[in-house]
C-alpha positions in Angstrom: 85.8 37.2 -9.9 88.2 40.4 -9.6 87.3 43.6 -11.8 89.8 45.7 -12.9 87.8 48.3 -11.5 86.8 50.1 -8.4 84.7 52.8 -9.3 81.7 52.9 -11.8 80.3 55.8 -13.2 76.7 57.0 -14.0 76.5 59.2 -16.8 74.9 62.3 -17.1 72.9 61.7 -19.9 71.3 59.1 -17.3 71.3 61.5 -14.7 70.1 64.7 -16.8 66.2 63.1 -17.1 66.5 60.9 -14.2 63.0 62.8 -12.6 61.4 62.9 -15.9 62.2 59.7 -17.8 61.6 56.5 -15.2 63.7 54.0 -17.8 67.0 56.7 -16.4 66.0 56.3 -12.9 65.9 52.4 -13.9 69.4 52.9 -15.4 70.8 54.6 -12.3 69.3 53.3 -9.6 70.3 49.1 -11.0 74.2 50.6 -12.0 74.5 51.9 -8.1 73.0 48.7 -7.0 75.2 46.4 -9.2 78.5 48.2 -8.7 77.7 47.9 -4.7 77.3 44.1 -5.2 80.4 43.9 -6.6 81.9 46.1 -4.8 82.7 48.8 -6.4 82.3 53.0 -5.4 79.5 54.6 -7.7 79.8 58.2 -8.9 76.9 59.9 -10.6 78.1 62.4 -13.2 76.0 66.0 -14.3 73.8 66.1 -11.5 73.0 69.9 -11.2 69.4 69.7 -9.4 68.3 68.9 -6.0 65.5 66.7 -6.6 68.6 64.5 -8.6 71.1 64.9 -5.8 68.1 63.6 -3.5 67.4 60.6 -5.7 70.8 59.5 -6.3 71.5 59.9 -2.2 68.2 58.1 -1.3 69.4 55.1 -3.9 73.4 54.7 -2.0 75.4 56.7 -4.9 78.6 57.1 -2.7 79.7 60.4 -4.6 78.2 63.0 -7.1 79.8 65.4 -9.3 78.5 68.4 -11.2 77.4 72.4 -11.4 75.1 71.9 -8.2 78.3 72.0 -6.5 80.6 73.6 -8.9 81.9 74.9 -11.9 84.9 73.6 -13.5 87.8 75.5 -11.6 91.5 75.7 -12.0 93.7 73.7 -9.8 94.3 76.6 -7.1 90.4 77.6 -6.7 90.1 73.5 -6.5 92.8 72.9 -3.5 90.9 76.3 -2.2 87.6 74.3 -2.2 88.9 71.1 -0.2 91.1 73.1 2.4 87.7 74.4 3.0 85.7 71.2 3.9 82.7 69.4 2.0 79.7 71.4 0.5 76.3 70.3 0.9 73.9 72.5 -1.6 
């Protein structure tokens, strides 16, 4: 079977009490495993602590997004921030 898809998403309110509330960690850690059995690229969405980046990395999430690594910016500070490599808080 073929998805439409190629990328799933974690949300943040799963990934705001991910350390605190194990049914979230449930939630993200089986959505990252799924969406890699079926082949799809996970992104986690609102992660703006360590300890989440940490979990989220340690479970395969290929990519995260959120204020540990930046604050919404217009499109020129944003073209800025890729000409200048990958950050790694």
């Amino acid at each position: 079977m073929r998805l439409p898809i190629a990328t799933v998403k974690i949300d943040r309110s799963f990934v705001r009490d991910l350390l605190s509330v194990p049914e979230h960690a449930a939630v993200a850690a089986s959505v990252i495993a799924l969406g890699h059995r079926l082949g799809l690229t996970v992104v986690a969405e609102g992660v703006e602590m360590h300890g989440e980046r940490e979990f989220l990395r340690d479970e395969g999430c290929d990519a995260l997004q959120g204020y540990l690594f930046s604050k919404p910016l217009s499109r020129e500070r944003c073209a800025a921030l890729l000409e200048a490599g990958p950050v790694v808080p």
